[in-house]
N, C-alpha and C positions, 0 to 999 in steps of 0.2 A: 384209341383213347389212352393217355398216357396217363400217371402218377408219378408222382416224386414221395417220395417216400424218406423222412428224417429219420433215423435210428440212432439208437446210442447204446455203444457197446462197453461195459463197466464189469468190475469187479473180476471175478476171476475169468468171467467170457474175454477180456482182451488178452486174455494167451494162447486162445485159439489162431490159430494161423490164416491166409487171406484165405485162402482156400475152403477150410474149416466155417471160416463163416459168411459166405457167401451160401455154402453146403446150410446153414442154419438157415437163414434169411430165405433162402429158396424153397425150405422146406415149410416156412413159416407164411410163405404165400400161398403153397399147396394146401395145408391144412385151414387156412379160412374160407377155402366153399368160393372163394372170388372168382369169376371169369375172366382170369388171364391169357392170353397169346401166346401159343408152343411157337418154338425156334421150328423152321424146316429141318430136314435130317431123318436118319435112322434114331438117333437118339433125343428125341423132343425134350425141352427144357422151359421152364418159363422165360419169356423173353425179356430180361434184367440188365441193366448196364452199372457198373457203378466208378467211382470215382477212385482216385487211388489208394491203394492200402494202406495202412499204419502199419509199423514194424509191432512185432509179436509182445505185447505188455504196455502196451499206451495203448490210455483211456483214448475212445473215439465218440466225440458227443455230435459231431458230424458227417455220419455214416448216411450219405444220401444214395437214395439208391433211384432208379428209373423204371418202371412196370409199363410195360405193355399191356392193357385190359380189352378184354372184347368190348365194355362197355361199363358207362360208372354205377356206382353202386351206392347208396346212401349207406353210411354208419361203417367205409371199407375199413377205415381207419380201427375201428370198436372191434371188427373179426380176426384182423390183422393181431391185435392187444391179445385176443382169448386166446390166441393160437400160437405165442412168442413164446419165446425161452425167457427166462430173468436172466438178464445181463446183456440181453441183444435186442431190446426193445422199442418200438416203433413211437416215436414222442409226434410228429404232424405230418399230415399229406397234404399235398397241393396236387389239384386237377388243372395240369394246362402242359404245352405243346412244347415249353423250353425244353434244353438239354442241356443239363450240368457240365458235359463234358465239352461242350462247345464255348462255355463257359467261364467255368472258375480258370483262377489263372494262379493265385496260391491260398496257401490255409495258414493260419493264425494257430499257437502252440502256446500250451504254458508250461514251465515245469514246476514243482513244486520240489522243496530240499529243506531239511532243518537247517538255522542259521548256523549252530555250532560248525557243520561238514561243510562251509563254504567261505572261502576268503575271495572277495571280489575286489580288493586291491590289487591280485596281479590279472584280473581282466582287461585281455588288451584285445578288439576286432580286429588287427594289424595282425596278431598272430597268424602264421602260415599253420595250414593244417592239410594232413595228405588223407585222400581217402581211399584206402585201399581197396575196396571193394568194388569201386569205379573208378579208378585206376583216372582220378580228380584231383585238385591241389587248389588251392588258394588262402586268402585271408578268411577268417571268421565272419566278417563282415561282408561276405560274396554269399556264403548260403546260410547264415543267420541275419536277416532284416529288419529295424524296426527293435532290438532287443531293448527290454526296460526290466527294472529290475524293484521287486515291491516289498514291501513287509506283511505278514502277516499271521501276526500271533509269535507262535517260534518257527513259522518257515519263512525262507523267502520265498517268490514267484518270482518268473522268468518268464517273460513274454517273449512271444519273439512272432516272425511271419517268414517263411517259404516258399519260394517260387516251384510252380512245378517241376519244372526242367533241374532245381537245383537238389531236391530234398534228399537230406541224408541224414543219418542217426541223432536224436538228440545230445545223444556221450559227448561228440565231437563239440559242444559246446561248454557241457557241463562237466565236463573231466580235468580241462586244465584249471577250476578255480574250486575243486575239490579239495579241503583239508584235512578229509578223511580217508581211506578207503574203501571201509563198512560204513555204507551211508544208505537209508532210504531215499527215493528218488523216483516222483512217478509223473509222467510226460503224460498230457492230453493236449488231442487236437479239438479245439473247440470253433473249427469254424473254417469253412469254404468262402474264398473271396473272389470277387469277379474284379479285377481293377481299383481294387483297394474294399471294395463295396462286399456287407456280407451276402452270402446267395440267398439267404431265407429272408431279407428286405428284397431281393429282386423278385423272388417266388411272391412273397406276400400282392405286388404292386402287381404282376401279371396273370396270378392263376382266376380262373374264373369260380374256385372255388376252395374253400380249407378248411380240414378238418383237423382238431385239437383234441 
């Protein structure tokens, strides 16, 4: 009996690392009393899958996560809430059979930046940009998709979307049209997509049950 499990991870919990919070989320299953599925092994684990990580300091408002239950439980969602940390909290379950990971195919980002730290006149996606880290190269427009660009208040927003096979630091976006150097600058992923489609409209249409 599986769950899906929505989480969002905010405020000072996204500088915990993946590891760090997978180690929370795990623990937060343990402590609600729920009849979960041990991994086989000398070292039993709840049996958990999750989607891919956010770099360390982006907001994650789509932290889906996969549970194995022995069996469903009314109100798992409510035990889940009593039993969470602030900042790594459990917002909807769905009861049904899908797998995220078979799934999504990329995630949707925004950034937010004060207007003064950013000149989007010299934003080109034609730009070349190397990545070193994955030893990767291309235009802006190869792993930034979909990027739009919005007002609001004194920041702007920056949309953009991700393919999984491509995702790399948000900087590599928002660096060349910095006018500052000391700039605030906070990246969230707000959203898992299956072929353009968000996953929590897929979840909604397929699970046989949900808890809010």
């Amino acid at each position: 009996m599986y769950a899906i499990i929505k989480y969002k991870k905010y405020g000072l919990m996204r500088f915990l690392s993946a590891i760090e919070t997978s180690n929370a989320i795990e623990r937060n299953i343990r402590r609600s009393g729920l009849p979960f599925v041990l991994t086989e092994g000398f070292h039993k684990k709840p049996k958990i899958s999750y989607l891919d990580p956010t770099p360390t300091g982006v907001v994650n408002l789509a932290l889906y996560t996969r549970v194995d239950f022995v069996s469903r439980v009314e109100g798992a969602l409510s035990n889940l809430r009593t039993s969470s940390l602030k900042g790594i909290s459990p917002e909807k379950l769905w009861w049904t059979e899908l797998n995220p990971n078979k799934l999504v195919t990329a995630y949707a980002f925004r950034i937010l930046i004060p207007k003064k730290c950013i000149d989007l006149s010299v934003y080109d996606p034609a730009r070349q940009i190397v990545i070193t880290e994955k030893s990767k190269s291309g235009p802006i427009s190869y792993f930034f998709e979909n990027v739009q660009f919005s007002s609001r208040g004194e920041f702007f927003v920056i949309g953009y979307e991700q393919k999984r096979d491509r995702l790399i630091r948000a900087r590599y976006l928002y660096q060349p049209i910095l006018s500052e150097k000391e700039c605030f600058v906070l990246v969230m992923c707000v959203e898992a997509l299956c072929s353009g489609r968000r996953l929590s409209d897929i979840l909604e249409e397929s699970s046989w049950d949900t808890e809010f």
